[in-house]
C-alpha positions in Angstrom: -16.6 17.0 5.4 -15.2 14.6 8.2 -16.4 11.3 9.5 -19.1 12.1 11.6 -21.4 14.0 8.3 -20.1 10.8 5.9 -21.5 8.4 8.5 -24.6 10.4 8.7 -24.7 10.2 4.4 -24.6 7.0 4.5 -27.6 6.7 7.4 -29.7 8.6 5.7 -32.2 6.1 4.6 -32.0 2.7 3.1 -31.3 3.9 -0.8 -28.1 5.3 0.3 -27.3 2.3 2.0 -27.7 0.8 -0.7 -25.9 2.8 -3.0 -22.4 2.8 -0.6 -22.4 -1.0 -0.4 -22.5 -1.1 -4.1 -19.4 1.6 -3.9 -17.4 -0.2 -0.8 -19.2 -3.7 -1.2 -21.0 -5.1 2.1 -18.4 -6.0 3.9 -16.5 -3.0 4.2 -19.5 -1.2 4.7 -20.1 -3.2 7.4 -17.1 -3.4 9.0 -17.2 0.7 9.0 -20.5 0.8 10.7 -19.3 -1.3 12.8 -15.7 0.5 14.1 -16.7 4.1 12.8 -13.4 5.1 15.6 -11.4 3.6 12.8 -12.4 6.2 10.7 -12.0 8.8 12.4 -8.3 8.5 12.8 -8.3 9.8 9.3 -9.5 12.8 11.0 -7.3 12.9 13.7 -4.7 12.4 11.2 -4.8 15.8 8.9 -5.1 18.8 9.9 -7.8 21.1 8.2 -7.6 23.4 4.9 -6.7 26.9 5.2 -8.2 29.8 2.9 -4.1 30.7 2.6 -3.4 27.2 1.6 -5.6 27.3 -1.1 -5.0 30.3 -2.8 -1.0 29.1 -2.1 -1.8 26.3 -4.2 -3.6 28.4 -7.5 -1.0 31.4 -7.1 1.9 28.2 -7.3 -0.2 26.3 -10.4 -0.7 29.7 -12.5 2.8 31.6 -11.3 5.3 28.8 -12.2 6.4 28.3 -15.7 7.1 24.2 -16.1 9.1 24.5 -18.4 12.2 23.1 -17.2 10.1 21.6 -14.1 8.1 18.4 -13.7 7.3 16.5 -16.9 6.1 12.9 -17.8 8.3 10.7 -18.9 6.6 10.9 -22.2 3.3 12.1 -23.3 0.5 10.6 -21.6 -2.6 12.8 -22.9 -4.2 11.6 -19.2 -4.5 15.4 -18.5 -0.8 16.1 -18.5 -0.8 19.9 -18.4 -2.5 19.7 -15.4 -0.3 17.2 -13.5 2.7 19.0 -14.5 1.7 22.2 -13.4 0.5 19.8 -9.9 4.4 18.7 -9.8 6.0 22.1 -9.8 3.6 23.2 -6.7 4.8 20.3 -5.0 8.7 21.3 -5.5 7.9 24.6 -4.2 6.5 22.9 -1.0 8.9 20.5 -1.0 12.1 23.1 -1.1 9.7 25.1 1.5 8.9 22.6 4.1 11.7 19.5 4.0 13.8 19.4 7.1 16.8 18.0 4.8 18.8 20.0 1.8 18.4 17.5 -1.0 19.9 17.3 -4.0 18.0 18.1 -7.3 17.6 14.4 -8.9 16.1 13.5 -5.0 13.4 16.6 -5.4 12.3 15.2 -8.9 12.3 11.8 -7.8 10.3 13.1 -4.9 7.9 15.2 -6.9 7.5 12.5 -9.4 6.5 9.7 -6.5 3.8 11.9 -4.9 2.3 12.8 -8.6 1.9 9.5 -9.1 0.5 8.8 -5.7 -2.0 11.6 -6.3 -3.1 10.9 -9.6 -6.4 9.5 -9.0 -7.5 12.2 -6.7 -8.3 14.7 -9.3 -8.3 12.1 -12.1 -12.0 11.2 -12.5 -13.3 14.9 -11.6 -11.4 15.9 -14.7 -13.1 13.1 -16.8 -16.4 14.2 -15.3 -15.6 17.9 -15.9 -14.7 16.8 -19.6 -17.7 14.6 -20.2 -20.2 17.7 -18.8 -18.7 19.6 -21.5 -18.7 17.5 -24.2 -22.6 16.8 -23.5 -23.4 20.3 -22.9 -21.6 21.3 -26.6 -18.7 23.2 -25.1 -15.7 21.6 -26.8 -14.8 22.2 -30.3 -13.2 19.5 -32.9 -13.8 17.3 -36.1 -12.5 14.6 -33.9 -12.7 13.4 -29.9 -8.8 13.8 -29.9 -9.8 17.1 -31.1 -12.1 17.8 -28.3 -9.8 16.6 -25.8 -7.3 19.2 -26.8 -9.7 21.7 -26.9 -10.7 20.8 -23.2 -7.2 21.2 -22.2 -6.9 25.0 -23.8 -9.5 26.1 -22.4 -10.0 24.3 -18.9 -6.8 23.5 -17.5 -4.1 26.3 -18.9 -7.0 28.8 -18.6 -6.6 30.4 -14.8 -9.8 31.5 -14.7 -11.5 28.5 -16.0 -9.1 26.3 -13.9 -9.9 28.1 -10.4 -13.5 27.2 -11.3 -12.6 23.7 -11.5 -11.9 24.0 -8.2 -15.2 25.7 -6.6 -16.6 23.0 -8.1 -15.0 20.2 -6.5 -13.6 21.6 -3.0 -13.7 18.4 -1.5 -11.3 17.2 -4.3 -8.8 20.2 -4.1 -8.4 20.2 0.4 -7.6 16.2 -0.4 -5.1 17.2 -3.4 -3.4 19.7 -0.8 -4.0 17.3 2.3 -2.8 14.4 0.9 0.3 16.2 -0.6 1.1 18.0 2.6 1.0 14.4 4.1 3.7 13.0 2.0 6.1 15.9 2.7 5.4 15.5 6.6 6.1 11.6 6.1 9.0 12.5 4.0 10.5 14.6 7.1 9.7 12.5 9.7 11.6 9.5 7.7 14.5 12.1 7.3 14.6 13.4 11.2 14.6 9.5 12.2 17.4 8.8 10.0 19.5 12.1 11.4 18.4 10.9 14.7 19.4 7.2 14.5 22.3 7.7 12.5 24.8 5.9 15.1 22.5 3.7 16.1 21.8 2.2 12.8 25.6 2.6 11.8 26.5 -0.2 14.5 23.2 -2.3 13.8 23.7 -2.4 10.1 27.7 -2.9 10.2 27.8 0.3 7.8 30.3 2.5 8.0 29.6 6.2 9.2 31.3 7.6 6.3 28.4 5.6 4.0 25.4 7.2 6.5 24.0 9.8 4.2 20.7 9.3 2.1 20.4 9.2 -1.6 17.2 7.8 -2.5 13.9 7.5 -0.7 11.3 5.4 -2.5 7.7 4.9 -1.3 6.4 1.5 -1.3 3.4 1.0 -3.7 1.7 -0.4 -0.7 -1.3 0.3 1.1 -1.1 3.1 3.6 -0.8 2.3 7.5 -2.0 5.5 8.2 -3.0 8.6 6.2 0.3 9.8 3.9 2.6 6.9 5.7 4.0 3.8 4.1 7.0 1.0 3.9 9.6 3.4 2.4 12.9 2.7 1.2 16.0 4.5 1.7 19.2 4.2 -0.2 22.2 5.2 1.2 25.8 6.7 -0.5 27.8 2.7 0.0 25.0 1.3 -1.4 23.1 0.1 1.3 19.6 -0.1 1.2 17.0 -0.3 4.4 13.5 0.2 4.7 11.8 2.5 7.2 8.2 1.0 8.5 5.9 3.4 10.7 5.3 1.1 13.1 7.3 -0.6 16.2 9.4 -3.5 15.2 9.5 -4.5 18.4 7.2 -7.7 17.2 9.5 -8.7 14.8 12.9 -8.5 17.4 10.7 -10.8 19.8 10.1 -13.5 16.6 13.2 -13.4 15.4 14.7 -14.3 19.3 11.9 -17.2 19.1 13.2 -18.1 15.4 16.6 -18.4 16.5 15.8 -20.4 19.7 14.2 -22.6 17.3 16.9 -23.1 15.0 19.1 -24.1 17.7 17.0 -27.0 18.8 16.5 -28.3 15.1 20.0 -28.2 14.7 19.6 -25.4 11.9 22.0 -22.2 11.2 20.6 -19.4 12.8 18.9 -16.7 9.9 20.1 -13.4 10.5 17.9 -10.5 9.5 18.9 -7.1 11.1 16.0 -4.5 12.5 16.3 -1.7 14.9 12.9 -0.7 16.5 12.0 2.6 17.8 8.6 3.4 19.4 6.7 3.7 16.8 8.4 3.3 13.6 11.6 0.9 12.4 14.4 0.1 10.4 14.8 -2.9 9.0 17.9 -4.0 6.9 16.7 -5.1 2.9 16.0 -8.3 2.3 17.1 -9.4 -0.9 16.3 -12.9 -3.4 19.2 -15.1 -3.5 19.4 -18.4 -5.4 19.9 -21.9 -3.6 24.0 -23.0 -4.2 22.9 -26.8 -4.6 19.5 -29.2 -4.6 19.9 -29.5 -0.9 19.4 -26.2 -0.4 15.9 -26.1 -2.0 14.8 -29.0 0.5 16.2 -27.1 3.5 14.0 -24.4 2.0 11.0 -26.2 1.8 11.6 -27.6 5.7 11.8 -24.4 6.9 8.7 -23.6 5.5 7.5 -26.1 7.0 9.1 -25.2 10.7 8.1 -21.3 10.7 4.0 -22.4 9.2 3.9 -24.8 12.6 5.5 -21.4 14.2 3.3 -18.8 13.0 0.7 -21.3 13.5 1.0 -21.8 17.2 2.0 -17.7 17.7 -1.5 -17.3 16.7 0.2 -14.8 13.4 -1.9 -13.9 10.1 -1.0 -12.2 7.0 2.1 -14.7 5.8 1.1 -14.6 2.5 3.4 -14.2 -0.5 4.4 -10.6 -0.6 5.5 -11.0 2.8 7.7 -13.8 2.4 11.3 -13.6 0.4 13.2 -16.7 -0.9 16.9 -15.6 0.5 18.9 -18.6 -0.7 17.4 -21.4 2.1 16.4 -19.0 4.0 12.6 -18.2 4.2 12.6 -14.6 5.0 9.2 -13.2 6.6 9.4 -9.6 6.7 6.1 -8.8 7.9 5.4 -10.1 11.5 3.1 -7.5 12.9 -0.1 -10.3 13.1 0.6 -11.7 15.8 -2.0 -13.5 18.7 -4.4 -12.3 16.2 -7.5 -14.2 15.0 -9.4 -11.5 13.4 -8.4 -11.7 9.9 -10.6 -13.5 7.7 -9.8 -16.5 5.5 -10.4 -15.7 2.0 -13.1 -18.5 1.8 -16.8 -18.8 0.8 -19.2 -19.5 4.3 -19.6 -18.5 7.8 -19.5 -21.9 9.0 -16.4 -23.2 7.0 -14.8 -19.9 8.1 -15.1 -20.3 11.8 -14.0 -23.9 11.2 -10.8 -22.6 10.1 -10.0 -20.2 12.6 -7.9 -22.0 14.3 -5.6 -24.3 11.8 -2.9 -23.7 9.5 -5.1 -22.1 6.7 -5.3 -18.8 9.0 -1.6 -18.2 8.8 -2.0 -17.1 5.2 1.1 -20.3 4.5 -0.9 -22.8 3.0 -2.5 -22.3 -0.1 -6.1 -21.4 -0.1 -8.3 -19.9 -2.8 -9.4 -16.8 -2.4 -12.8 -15.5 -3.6 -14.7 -16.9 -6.9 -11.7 -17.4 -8.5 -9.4 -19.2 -6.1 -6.3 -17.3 -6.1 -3.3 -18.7 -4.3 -1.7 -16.2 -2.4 0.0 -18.0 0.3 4.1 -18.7 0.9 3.8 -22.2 -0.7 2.7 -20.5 -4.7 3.4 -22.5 -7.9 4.7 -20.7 -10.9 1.7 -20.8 -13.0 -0.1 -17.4 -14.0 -2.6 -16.4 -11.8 -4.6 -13.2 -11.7 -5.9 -11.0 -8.6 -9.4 -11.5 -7.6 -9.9 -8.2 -7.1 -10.7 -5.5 -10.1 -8.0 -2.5 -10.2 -8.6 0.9 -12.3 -7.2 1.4 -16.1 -7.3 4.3 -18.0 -8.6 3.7 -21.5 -9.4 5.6 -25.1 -6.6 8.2 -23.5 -6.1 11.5 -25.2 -9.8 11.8 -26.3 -13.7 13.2 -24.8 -14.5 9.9 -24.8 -11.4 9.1 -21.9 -12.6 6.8 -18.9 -11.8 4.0 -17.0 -12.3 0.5 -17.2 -11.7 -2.3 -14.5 -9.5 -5.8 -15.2 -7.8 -8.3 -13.2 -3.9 -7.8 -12.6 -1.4 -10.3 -13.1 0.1 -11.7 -9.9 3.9 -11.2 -11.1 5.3 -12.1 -7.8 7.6 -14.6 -7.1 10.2 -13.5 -4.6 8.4 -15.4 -2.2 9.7 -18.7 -4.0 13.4 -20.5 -3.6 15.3 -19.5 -7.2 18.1 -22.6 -8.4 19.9 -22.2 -11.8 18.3 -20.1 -12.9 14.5 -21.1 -12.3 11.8 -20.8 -9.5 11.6 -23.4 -7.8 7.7 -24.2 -6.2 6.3 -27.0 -3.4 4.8 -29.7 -5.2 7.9 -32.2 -5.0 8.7 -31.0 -2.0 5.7 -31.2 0.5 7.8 -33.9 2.3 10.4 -31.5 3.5 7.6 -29.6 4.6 5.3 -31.7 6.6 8.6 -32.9 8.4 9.6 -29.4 9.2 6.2 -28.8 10.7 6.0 -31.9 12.6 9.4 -31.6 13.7 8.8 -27.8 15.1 5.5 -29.2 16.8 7.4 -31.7 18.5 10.4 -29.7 19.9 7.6 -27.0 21.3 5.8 -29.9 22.4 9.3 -30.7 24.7 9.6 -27.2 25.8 6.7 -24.9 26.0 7.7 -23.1 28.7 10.6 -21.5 27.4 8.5 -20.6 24.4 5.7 -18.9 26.8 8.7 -17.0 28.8 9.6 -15.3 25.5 6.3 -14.6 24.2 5.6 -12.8 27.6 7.5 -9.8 26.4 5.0 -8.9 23.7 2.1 -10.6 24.5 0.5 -7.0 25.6 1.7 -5.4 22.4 -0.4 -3.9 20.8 -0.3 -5.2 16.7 -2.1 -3.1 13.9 -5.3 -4.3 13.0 -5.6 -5.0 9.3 -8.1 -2.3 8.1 -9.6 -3.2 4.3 -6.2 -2.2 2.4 -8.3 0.2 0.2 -10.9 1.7 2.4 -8.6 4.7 3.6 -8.7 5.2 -0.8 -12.5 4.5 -1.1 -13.3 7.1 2.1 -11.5 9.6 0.1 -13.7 9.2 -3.0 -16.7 9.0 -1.0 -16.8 12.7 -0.5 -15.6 13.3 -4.1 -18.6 11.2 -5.5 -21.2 13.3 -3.9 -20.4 16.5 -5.7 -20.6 15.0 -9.2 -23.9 14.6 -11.7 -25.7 11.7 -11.9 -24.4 10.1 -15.4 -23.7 6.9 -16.8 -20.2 7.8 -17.1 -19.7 8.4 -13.6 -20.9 4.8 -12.3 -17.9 3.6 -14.7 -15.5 5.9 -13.0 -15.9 3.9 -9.4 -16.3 0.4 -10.9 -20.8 0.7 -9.9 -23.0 -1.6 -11.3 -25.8 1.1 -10.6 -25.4 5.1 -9.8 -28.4 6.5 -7.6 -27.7 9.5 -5.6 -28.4 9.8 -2.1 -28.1 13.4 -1.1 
């Protein structure tokens, strides 16, 4: 199924309407409706299913022993049998397909990443499998721990059973393959980049050759940029660590010139945060959390802050929000600078009105705290060290190891704080120092104020970039399950499964 027959599900008449904006939420569903080219660069971006790519992936599943292969950490009961035998297909493919000879502990650490990365894919088509089964009085036990185990002998180490699984949800299996195919193409295209830049990034980074060769590559737990492409880091044999971005850096070489002409004017030491930019990807040197040497250092801190939200502010940039912000010693770090001349991002706010009032201050920078949604969660650079929890729901697995397996929805902690100066010991956050701040802001107004022609000149450069727009960060997910929901039975259990107040089907 590709874009154009999901857009004509969800057209179909004013129940299903219905029904997808309880799944995506209006907004989203809007916002599809409304770009429908943006989703159909998932299209564009993976290639189709073959009939030999499918049987590949049985004969690999029911050929391979796991025995000294992929295993859990420890025993889950979430299905475990299944995932394993998932793992050892993707070392086959892996060994098969990668560009680079890795050593083993890289293939497992590989394999394990893109299980986990997977796992919800087939994850709630298992639980509906298991709950048809249980209601239809398939599975046998005194107990549902019993039943679960029963489930598992006869479903998922049963070949026959198993390929039947399947039929039944093809949509599920060509993501499961798609989706795993797209982590090993990412995979070699980080590798062929690194073989390729090599020199390049040996000069930039001041490492030596002799230190050049890879011995970790770790997927960010980030949203994807594109389909099966992430942040990734990559460790190196000295030590080293940089991260890989699939996207041009060329925003953040232009900011950091701007940053540095800054400092100079405000009498500041310049920051120095290496990247090398390629066309369409990067490499950008890790930045790590360091603590402040002495109280001054935590007002410099704070005054920088203060200098690069005036900055960001008048460079028209969104998205500065914690994550993308680290506290290196007085040195605010933003690591993310690919918003910029951009207005489209919405303030997380309540009201049309009070939302295109604030399209054009400080609060669009993402800098300054503002609460988002009903429960007015700070996200922003200037964070305070109390507990806070994400507005937004995320999926946990709960009675595990029994029929009666599902998945409930809560509220993660935020556990972030890297965004925040550190000094003996303890963060440090902005309420006694809002001084520092406000003259770090007023003081970057005023020496742009003096100058703004130099400023223009170097904005030229990259005012025609292009900068990637910031898609819902879990709509490429939700697309995915879109297609999956449609093949499953309308049951009580299943609403749970996708978080939906209300199930109605609507094919």
């Amino acid at each position: 199924m590709d874009s154009r027959t999901l857009l004509q599900i969800i057209n179909k008449g004013e129940k299903a309407k219905q029904f997808w904006e309880k799944f995506l939420g209006k907004d989203i569903l809007d916002e599809l409706l409304k770009y429908p080219e943006l989703l159909s660069m998932q299209d564009a971006k993976r290639a189709k299913v073959t009939k030999e790519e499918k049987e590949f992936f049985v004969k690999c599943i029911f050929s391979v022993s796991t025995e000294n292969g992929f295993k859990f950490e420890r025993e889950e009961r979430v299905f475990d049998s299944f995932y394993e035998k998932l793992g050892q297909y993707i070392r086959i493919i892996l060994k098969q397909k990668l560009i680079a000879s890795l050593v083993e502990n890289m293939i497992d650490s590989l394999v394990k990443q893109i299980v986990q990365r997977v796992f919800w894919i087939p994850f709630r088509c298992l639980i509906v499998d298991m709950h048809e089964k249980k209601d239809d009085g398939q599975l046998n036990g005194h107990s549902s721990a019993e039943e679960y185990d029963d489930y598992v002998s006869k479903c998922l180490l049963n070949e026959r059973e198993y390929r039947e699984f399947l039929k039944k949800y093809p949509v599920m299996t060509d993501l499961l393959i798609c989706k795993i195919r797209d982590y090993i193409n990412y995979s070699n295209e980080i590798f062929q980049h690194f073989y390729q830049d090599r020199e390049i990034l040996s000069k930039g980074f001041h490492i030596e050759q002799n230190a050049m060769e890879i011995t970790e590559l770790s997927f960010n737990q980030d949203e994807e940029h594109f389909p099966g492409r992430m942040v990734a880091r990559v460790g190196l044999k000295g030590g080293q660590r940089i991260y890989y971005k699939p996207h041009s850096l060329l925003l953040t070489e232009q900011y950091q010139k701007i940053e540095n002409w800054l400092w100079e004017k405000m009498e500041l030491e310049k920051s120095r945060h290496l990247v090398v930019s390629g066309d369409d990807y990067g490499w950008e040197q890790e930045v790590t959390e360091a603590e402040c040497k002495c109280a001054k250092e935590i007002k410099e801190f704070y005054y920088r802050c203060g200098a690069e939200c005036c900055l960001t502010y008048v460079l028209g940039m969104t998205d500065i929000h914690m994550d993308n912000v680290i506290a290196h010693g007085k040195y605010p770090v933003i690591i993310d600078t690919e918003f910029m001349f951009d207005r489209r991002i919405e303030v997380g706010i309540q009201g049309k009105n009070l939302q295109q009032n604030l399209m054009d201050t400080v609060m669009h920078t993402g800098f300054v705290p503002n609460g988002m949604g009903t429960m007015h969660v700070n996200v922003s650079v200037l964070n305070t060290c109390d507990e806070q929890r994400l507005s937004v729901k995320m999926p946990m697995v709960i009675h595990k190891g029994t029929s009666e397996m599902n998945i409930s929805y809560h509220y993660p902690k935020l556990s972030h704080k890297k965004n925040m100066p550190i000094y003996e010991g303890k963060y440090i956050s902005f309420e006694n120092y809002m001084n520092e701040f406000i003259s770090g802001f007023r003081r970057t107004y005023d020496c742009i104020k003096a100058d703004p022609e130099v400023l223009v000149g170097m904005c030229q450069p990259i005012m025609k970039k292009s900068v990637r727009y910031l898609f819902h960060t879990n709509l490429y997910i939700k697309i995915d399950y879109l297609l999956i929901i449609s093949q499953m039975p309308l049951k009580p259990y299943v609403s749970r499964l996708f978080g939906i107040s209300c199930f109605g089907r609507c094919s």
